[in-house]
Structure formats: structure tokens, C-alpha cells
PyMOL commands that place a pseudoatom at each C-alpha (Angstrom):
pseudoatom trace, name=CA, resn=UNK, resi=1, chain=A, elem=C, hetatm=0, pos=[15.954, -4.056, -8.989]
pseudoatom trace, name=CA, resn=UNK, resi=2, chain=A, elem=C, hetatm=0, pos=[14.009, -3.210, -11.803]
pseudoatom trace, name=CA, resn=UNK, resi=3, chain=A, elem=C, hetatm=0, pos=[14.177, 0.580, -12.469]
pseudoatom trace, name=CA, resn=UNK, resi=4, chain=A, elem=C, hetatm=0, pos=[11.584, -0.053, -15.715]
pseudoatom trace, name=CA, resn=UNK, resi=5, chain=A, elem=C, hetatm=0, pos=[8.793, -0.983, -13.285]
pseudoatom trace, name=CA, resn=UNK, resi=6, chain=A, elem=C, hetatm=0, pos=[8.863, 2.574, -11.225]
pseudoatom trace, name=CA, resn=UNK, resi=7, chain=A, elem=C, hetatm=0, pos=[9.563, 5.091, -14.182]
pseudoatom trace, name=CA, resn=UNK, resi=8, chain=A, elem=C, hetatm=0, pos=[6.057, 3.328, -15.916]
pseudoatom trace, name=CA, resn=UNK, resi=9, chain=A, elem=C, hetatm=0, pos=[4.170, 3.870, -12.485]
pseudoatom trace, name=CA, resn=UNK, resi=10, chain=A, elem=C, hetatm=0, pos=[5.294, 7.541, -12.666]
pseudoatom trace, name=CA, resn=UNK, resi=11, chain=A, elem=C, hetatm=0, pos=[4.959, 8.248, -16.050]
pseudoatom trace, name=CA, resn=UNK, resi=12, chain=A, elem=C, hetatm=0, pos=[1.235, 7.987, -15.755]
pseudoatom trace, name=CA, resn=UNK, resi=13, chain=A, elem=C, hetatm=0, pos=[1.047, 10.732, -14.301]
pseudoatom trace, name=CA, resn=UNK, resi=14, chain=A, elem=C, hetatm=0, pos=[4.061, 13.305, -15.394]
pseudoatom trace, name=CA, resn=UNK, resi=15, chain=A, elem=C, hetatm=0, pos=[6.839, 13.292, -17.959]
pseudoatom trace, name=CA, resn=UNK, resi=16, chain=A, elem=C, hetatm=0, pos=[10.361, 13.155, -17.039]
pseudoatom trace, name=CA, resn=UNK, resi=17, chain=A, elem=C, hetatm=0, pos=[13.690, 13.950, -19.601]
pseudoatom trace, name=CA, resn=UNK, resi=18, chain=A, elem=C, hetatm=0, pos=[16.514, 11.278, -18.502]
pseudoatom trace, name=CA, resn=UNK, resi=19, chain=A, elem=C, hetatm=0, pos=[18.463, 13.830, -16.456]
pseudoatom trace, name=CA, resn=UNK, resi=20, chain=A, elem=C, hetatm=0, pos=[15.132, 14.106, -14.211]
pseudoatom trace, name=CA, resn=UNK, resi=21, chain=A, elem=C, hetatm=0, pos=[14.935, 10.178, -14.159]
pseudoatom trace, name=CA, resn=UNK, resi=22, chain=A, elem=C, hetatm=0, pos=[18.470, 9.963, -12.644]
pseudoatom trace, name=CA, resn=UNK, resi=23, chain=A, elem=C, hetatm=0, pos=[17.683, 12.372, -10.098]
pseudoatom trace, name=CA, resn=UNK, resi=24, chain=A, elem=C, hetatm=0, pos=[14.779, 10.242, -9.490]
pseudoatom trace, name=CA, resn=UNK, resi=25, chain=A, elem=C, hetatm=0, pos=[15.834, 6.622, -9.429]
pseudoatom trace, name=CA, resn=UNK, resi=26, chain=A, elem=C, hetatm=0, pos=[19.554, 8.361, -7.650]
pseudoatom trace, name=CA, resn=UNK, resi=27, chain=A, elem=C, hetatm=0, pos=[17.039, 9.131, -4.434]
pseudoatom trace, name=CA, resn=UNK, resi=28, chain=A, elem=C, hetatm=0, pos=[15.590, 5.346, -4.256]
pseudoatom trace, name=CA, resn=UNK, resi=29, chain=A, elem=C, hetatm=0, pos=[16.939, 2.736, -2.170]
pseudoatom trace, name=CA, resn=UNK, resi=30, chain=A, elem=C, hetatm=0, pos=[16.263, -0.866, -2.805]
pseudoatom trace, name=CA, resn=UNK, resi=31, chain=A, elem=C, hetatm=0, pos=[15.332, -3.293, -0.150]
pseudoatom trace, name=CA, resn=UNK, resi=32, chain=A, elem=C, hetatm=0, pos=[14.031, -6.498, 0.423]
pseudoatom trace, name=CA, resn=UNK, resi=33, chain=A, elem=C, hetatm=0, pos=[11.908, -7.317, 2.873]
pseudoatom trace, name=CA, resn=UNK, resi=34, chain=A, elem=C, hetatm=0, pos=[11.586, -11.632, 4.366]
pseudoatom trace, name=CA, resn=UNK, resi=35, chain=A, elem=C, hetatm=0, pos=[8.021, -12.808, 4.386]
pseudoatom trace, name=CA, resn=UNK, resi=36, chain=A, elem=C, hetatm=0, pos=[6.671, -11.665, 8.315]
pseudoatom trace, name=CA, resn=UNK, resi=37, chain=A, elem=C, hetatm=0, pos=[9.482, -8.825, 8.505]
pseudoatom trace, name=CA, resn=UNK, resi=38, chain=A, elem=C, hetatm=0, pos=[7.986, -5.420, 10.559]
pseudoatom trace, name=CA, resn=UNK, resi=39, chain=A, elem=C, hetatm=0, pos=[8.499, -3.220, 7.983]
pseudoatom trace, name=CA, resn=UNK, resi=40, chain=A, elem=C, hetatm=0, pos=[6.956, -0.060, 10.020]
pseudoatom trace, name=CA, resn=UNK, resi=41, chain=A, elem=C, hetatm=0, pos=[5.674, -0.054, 13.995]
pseudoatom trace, name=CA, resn=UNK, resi=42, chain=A, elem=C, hetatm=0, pos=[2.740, 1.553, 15.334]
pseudoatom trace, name=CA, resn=UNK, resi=43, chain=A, elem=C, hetatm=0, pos=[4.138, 4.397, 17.300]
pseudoatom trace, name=CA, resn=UNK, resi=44, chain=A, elem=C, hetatm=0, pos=[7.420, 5.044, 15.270]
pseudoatom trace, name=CA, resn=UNK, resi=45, chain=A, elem=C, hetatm=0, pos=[8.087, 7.401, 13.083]
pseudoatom trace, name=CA, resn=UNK, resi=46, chain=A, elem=C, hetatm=0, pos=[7.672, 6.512, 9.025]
pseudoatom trace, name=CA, resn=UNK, resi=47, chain=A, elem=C, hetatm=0, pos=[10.952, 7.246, 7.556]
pseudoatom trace, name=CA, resn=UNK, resi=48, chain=A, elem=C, hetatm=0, pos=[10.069, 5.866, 3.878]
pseudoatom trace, name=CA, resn=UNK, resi=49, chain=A, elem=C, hetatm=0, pos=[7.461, 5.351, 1.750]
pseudoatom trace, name=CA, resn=UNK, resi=50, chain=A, elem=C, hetatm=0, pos=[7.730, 2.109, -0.522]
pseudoatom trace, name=CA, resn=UNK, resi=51, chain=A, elem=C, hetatm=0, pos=[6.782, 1.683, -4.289]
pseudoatom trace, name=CA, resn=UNK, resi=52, chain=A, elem=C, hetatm=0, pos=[6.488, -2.698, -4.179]
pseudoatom trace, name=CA, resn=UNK, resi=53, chain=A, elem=C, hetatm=0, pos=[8.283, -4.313, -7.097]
pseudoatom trace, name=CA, resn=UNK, resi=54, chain=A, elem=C, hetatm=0, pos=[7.437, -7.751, -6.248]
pseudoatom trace, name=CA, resn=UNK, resi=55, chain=A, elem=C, hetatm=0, pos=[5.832, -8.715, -3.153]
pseudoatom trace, name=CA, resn=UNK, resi=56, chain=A, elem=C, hetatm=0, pos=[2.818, -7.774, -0.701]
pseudoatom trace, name=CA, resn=UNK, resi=57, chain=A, elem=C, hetatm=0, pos=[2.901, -5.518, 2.349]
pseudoatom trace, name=CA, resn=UNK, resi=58, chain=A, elem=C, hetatm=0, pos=[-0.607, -4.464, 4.245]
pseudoatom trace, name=CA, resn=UNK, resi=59, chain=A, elem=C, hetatm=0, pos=[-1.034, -1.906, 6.409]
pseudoatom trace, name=CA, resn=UNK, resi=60, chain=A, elem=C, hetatm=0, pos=[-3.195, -2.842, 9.633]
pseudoatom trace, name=CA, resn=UNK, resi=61, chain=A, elem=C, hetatm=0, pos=[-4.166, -1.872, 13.237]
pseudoatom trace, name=CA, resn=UNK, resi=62, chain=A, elem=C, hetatm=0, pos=[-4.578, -3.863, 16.672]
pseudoatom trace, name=CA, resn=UNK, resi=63, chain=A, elem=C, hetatm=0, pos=[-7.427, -2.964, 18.798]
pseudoatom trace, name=CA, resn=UNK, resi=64, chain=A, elem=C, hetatm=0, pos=[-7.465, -3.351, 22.152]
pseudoatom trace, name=CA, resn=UNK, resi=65, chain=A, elem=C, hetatm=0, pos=[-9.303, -6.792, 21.982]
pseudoatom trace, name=CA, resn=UNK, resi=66, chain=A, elem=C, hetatm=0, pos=[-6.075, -8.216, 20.113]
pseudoatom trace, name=CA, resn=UNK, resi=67, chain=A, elem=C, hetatm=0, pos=[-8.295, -7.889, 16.266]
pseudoatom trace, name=CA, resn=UNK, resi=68, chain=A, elem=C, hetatm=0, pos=[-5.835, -8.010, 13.488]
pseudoatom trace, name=CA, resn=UNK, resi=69, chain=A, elem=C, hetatm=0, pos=[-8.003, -4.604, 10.544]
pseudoatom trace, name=CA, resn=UNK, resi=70, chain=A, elem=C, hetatm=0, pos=[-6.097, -4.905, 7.613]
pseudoatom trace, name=CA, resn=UNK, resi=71, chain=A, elem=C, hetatm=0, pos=[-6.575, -1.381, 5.990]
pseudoatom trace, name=CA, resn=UNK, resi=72, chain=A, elem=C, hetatm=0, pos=[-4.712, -1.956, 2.553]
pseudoatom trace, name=CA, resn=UNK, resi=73, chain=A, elem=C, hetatm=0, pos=[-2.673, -4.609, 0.787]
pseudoatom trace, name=CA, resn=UNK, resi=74, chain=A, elem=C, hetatm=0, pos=[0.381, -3.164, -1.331]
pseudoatom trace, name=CA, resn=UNK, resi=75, chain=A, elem=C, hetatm=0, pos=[0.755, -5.602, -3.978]
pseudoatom trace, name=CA, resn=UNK, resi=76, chain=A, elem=C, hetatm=0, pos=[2.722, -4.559, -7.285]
pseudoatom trace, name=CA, resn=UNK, resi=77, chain=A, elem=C, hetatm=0, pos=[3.095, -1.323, -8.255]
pseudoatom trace, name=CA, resn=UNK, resi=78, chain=A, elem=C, hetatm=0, pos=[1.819, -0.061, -4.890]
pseudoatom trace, name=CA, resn=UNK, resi=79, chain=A, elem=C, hetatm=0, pos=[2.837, 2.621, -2.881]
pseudoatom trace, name=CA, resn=UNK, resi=80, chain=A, elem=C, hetatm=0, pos=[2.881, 2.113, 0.837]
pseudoatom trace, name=CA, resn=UNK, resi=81, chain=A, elem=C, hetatm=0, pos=[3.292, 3.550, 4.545]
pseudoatom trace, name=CA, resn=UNK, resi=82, chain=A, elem=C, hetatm=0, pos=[1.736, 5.069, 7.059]
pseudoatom trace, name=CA, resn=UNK, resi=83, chain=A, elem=C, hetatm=0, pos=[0.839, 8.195, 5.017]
pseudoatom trace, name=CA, resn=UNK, resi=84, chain=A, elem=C, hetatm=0, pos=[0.396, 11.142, 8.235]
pseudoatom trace, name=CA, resn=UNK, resi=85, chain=A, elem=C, hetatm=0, pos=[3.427, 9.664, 9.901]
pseudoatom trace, name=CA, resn=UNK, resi=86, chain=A, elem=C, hetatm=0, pos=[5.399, 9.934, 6.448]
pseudoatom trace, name=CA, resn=UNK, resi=87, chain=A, elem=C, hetatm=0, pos=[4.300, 13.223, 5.559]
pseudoatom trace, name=CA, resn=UNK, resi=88, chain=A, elem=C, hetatm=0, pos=[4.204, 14.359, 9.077]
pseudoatom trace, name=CA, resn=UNK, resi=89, chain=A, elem=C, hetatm=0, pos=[7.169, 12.678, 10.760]
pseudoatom trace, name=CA, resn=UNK, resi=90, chain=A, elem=C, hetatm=0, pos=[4.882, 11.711, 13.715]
pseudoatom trace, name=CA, resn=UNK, resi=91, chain=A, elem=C, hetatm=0, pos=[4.167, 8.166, 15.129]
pseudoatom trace, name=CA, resn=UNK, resi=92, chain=A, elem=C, hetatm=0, pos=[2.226, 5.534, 13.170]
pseudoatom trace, name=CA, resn=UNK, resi=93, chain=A, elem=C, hetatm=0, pos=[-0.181, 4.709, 13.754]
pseudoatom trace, name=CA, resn=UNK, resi=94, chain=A, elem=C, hetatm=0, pos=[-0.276, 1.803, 11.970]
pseudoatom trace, name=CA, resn=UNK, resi=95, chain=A, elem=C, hetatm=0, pos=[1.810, -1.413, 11.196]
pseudoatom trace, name=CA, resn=UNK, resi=96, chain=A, elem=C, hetatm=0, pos=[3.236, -2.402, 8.190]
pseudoatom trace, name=CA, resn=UNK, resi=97, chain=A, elem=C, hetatm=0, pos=[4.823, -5.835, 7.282]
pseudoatom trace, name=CA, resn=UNK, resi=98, chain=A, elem=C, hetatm=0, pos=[5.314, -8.337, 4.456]
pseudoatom trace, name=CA, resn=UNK, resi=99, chain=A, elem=C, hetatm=0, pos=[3.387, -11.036, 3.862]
pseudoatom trace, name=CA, resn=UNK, resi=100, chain=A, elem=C, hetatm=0, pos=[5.437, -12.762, 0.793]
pseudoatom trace, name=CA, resn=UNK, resi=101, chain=A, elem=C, hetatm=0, pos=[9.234, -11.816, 0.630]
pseudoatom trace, name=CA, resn=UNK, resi=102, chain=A, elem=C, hetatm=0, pos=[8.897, -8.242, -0.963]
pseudoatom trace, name=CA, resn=UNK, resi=103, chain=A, elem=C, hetatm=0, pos=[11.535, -6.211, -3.170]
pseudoatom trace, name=CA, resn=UNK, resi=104, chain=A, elem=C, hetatm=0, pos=[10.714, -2.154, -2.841]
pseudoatom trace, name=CA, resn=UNK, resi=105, chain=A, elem=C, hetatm=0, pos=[11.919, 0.630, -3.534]
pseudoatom trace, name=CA, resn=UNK, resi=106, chain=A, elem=C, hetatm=0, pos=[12.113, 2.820, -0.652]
pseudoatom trace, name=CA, resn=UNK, resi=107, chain=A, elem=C, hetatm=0, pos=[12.141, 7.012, -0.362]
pseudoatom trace, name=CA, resn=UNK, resi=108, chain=A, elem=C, hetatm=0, pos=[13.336, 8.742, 1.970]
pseudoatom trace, name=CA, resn=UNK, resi=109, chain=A, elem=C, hetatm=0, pos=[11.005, 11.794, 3.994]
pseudoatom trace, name=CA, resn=UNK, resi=110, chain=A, elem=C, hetatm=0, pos=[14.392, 13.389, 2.881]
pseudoatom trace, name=CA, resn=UNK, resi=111, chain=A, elem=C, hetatm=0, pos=[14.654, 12.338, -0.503]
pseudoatom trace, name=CA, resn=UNK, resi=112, chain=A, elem=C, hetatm=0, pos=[11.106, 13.362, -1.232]
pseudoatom trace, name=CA, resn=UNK, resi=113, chain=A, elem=C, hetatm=0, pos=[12.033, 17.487, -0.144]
pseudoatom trace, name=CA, resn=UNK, resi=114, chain=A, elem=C, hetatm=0, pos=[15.213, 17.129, -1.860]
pseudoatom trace, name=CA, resn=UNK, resi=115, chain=A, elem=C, hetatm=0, pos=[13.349, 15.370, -5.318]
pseudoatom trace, name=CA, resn=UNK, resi=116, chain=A, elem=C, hetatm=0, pos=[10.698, 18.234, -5.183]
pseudoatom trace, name=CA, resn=UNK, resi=117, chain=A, elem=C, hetatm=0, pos=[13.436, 21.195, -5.162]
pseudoatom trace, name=CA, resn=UNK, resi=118, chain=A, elem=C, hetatm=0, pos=[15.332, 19.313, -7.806]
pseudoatom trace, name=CA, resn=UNK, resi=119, chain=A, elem=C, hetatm=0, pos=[12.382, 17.885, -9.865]
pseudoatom trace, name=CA, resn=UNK, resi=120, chain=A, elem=C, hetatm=0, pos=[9.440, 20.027, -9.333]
pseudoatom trace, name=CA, resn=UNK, resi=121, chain=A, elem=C, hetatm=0, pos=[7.404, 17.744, -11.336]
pseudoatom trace, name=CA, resn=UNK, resi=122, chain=A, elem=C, hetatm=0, pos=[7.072, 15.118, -8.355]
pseudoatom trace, name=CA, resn=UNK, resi=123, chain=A, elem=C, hetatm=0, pos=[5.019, 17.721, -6.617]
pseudoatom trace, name=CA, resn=UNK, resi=124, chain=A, elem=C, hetatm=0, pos=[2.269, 16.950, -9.247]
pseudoatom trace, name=CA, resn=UNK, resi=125, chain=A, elem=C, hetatm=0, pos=[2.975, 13.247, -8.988]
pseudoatom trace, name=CA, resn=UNK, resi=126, chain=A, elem=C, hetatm=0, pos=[2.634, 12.439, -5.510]
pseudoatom trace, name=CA, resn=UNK, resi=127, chain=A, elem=C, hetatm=0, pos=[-0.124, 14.879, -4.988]
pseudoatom trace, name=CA, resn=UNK, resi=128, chain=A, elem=C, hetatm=0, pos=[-2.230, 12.913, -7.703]
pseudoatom trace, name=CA, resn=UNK, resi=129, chain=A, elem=C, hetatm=0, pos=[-0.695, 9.828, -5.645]
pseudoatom trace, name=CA, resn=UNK, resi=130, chain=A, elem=C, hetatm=0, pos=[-2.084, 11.374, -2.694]
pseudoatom trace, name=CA, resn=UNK, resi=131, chain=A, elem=C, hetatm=0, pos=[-5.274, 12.306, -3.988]
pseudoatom trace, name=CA, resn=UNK, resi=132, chain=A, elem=C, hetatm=0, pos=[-5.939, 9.115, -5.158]
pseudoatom trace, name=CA, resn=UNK, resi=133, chain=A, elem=C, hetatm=0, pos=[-5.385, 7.713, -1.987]
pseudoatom trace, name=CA, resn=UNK, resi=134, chain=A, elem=C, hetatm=0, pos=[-7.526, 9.688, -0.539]
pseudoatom trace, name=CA, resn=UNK, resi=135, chain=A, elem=C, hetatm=0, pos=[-10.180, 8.729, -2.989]
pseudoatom trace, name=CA, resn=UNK, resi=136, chain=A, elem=C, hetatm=0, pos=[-9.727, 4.770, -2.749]
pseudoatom trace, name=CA, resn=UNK, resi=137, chain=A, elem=C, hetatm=0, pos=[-9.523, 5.375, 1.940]
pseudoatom trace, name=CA, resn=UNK, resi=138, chain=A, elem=C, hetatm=0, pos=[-13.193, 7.385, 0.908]
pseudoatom trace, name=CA, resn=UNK, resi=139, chain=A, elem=C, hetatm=0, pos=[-14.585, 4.641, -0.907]
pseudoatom trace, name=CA, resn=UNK, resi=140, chain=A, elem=C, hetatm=0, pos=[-13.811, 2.023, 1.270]
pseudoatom trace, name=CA, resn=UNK, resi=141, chain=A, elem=C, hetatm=0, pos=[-15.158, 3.748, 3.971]
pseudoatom trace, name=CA, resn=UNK, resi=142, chain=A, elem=C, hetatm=0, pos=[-18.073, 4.267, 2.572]
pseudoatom trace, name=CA, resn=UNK, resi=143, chain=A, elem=C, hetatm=0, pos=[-18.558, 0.490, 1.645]
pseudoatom trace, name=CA, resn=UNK, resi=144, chain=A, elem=C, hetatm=0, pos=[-17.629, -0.429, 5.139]
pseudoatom trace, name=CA, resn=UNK, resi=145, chain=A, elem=C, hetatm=0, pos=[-20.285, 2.108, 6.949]
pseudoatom trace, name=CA, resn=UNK, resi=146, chain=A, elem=C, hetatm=0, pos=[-23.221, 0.998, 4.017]
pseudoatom trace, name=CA, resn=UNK, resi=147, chain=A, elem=C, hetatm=0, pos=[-21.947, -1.788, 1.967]
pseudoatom trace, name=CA, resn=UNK, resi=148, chain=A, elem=C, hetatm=0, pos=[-22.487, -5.604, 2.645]
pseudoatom trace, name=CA, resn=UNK, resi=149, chain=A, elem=C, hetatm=0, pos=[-19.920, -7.802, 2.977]
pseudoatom trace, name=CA, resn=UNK, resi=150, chain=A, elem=C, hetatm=0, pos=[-20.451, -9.264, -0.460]
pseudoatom trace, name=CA, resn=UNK, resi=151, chain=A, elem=C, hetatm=0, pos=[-19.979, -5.788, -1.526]
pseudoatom trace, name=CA, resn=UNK, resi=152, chain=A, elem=C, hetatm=0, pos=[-16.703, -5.389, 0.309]
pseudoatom trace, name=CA, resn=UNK, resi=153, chain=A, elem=C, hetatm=0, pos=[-15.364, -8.860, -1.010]
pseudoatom trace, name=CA, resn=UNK, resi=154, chain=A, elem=C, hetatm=0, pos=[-16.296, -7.661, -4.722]
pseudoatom trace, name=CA, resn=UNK, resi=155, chain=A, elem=C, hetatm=0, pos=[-14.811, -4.818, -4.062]
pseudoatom trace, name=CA, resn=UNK, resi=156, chain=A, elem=C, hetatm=0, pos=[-11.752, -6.100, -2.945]
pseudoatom trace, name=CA, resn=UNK, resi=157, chain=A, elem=C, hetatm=0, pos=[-11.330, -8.740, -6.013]
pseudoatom trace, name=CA, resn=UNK, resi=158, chain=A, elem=C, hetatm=0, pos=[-11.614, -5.820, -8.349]
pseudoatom trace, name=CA, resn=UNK, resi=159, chain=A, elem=C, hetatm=0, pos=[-8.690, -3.824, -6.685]
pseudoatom trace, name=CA, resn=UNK, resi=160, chain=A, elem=C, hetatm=0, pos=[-6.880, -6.672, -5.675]
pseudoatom trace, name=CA, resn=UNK, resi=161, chain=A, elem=C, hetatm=0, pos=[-7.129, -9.112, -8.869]
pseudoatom trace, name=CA, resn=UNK, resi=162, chain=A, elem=C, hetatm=0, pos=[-5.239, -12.670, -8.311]
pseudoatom trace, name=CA, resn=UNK, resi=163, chain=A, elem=C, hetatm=0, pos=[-4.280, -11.558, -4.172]
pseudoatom trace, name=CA, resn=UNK, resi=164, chain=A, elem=C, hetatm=0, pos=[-6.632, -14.245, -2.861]
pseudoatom trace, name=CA, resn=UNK, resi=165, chain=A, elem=C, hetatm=0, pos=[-4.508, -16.709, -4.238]
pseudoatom trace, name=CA, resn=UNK, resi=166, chain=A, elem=C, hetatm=0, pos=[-1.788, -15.306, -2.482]
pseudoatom trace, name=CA, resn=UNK, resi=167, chain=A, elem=C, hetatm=0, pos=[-2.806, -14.748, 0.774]
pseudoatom trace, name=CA, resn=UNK, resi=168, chain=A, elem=C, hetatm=0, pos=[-4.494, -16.579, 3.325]
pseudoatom trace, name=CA, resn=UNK, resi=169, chain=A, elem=C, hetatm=0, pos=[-7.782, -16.814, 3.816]
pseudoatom trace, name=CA, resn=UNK, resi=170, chain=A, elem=C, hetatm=0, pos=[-7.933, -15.572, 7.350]
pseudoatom trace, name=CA, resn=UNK, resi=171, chain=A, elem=C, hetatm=0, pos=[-5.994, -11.810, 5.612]
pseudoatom trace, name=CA, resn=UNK, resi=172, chain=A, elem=C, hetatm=0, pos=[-8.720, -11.501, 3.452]
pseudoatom trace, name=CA, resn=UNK, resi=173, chain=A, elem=C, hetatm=0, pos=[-11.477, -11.605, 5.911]
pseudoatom trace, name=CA, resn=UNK, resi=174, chain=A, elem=C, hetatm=0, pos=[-9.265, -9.449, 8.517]
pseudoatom trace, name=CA, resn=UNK, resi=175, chain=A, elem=C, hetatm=0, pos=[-9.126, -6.443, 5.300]
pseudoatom trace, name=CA, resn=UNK, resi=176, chain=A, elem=C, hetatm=0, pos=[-13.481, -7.099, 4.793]
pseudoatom trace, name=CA, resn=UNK, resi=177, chain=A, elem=C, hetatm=0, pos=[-13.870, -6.797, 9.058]
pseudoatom trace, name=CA, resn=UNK, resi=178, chain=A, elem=C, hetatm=0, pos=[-15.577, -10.286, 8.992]
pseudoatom trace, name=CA, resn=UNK, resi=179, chain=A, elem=C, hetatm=0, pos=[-14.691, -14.276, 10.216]
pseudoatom trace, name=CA, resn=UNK, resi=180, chain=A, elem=C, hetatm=0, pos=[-12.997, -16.600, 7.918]
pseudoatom trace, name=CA, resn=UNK, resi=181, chain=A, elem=C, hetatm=0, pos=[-15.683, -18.586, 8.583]
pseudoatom trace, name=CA, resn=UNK, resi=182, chain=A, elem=C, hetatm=0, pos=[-18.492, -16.438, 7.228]
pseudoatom trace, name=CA, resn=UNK, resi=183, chain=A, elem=C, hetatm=0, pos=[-15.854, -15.489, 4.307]
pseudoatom trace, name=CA, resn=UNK, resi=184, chain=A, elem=C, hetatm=0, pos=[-15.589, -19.155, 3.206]
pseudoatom trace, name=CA, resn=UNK, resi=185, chain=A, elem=C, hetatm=0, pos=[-19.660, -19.229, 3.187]
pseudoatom trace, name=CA, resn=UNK, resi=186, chain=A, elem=C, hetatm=0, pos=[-19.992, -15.964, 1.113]
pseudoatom trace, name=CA, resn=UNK, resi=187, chain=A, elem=C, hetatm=0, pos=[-17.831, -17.283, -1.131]
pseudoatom trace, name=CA, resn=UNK, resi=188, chain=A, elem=C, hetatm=0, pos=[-19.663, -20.795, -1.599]
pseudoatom trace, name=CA, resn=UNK, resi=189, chain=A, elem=C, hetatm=0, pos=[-22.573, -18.571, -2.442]
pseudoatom trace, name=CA, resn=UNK, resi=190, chain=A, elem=C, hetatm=0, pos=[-21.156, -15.740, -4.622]
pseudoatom trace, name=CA, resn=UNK, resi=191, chain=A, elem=C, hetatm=0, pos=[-18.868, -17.447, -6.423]
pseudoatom trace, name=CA, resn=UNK, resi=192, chain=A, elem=C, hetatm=0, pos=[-16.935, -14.098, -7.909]
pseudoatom trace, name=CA, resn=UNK, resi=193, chain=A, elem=C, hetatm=0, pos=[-13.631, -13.949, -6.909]
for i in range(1, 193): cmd.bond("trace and resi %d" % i, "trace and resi %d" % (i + 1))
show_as sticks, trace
zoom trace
């Protein structure tokens, strides 16, 4: 599992001696995760959160009609789960799953306390992590209540770069809350992605 990719993600944000790193990387658990695998039900409780190595999961939601929303893709160097639930330990109440065979590395709601006693410094981290977050769930929001489609779909080639290729066509349009159909005609005419 590579170790590398993680200590880069976090050292944007904070600094960490190698004694601090160990600590660190001795708290993460790697797993791997087959392409459809439920990584996280709606109603249980989110035991991990997951920084992606290699892979995609997405978050998403069912309504009652049976509609797949997509509300984020975790591609590489991604952090991912149902955020309340993790932070909470209440029900999700969304899914998560894979949708290529994914390598994380997973933390435990356990590890985290026991990493912010021993490394105080991760409180900074995952509060910018959080933050940020919060920023990027404002955003989109705000596209999706006053932004077009096309702006949605530009939107979502600039944080996603390359994931169309990926995924299928039918993902894409689920994460914009439009029809593949009407995807494959904005396309045609925009061109962008």
C-alpha cells in the first residue's frame, strides 16, 4: 500500500517529524475494495473514513422513486464517508460503494481520538479537511439551486479531471441530477470535457 501517497496528502496541510508519521500510518488499515462492493449502508453506522489510493468510491442516496443522486466521487487522493455518521457515530445516511476495484486506507472513529491525543497536529488537519468539505458541499449546492447543467458538467470536469473516462455515462449524469440522454446532447454541444 503506498504509505508515500497519504503522508503528501497530509503534508499540505501540517508537518509531521517521523515519530508522528508512525503514529500516523500505525492507525491506518489497508483495504481493498472489488468493483460494486457496499462499502458503507444507508442506516449503519460509519466506522471509517477512507483516504483512496487507487480507485473510485461515490457517495449517493435513493429516493423513494428508486433515483440513484450521486453526491461525490472519491477518486485519488480523496477522502470519503458519510461525514455526520463518522463524526457522529449515527446512521448514514448515505451509501458508499466502489465503482473500479479500490485500494484505501481506512481510519478508524477510534483511531482518529486516539491520533488527536497522540498527534495533536491532526486536529488542524482534518479540520482544514473538514472545512474544505464543507466549502466544495456549499458550492455545489449552490450550482445545483442556480447553475445550469452545463455549469454543473464544467464544474464537475474541473474537480474530477480524466473520471469521465472512467465511469459510465449514466454516473455522471446521476452526480449532475439530469438523463444520460440529455448528458450525451450537452456534451455534443459543449464539447469541454
Amino acid at each position: 500500500m503506498n504509505q508515500e501517497l497519504i503522508l503528501q496528502n497530509i503534508a499540505k496541510h501540517i508537518s509531521l517529524n517521523p515519530s508522528e508519521e508512525e503514529v500516523f500510518l500505525s492507525l491506518l488499515e489497508p483495504k481493498t475494495f472489488k468493483r460494486k462492493s457496499i462499502v458503507l449502508k444507508e442506516g449503519e453506522v460509519a466506522r471509517y473514513t477512507y483516504f483512496v489510493v487507487k480507485g473510485c468510491l461515490r457517495t449517493y442516496k435513493i429516493d423513494l422513486d428508486g433515483s440513484l443522486r450521486i453526491s461525490h466521487f472519491a477518486i485519488e487522493e480523496y477522502w470519503v464517508s458519510d461525514l455526520n455518521s463518522f463524526l457522529t457515530q449515527t446512521p448514514a445516511v448515505e451509501w458508499v460503494d466502489a465503482l473500479e476495484e479500490t485500494e484505501v486506507l481506512q481510519l478508524s472513529a477510534t483511531n482518529l481520538e486516539r491520533l488527536y491525543k497522540e498527534v495533536p497536529k491532526f486536529e488542524r488537519f482534518f479540520r482544514i479537511l473538514h472545512q474544505n468539505a464543507y466549502g466544495a458541499l456549499h458550492r455545489r449546492l449552490m450550482k445545483n439551486i442556480s447553475g445550469t447543467a452545463e455549469d454543473r458538467y464544467m464544474q464537475f470536469c474541473k474537480r474530477y479531471p480524466g473520471l469521465e473516462n472512467r465511469i459510465s455515462q449514466k454516473q455522471v449524469a446521476a452526480y449532475l441530477g439530469i438523463t444520460p440522454e440529455f448528458l450525451s446532447k450537452m456534451k455534443r454541444k459543449l464539447q469541454y470535457c
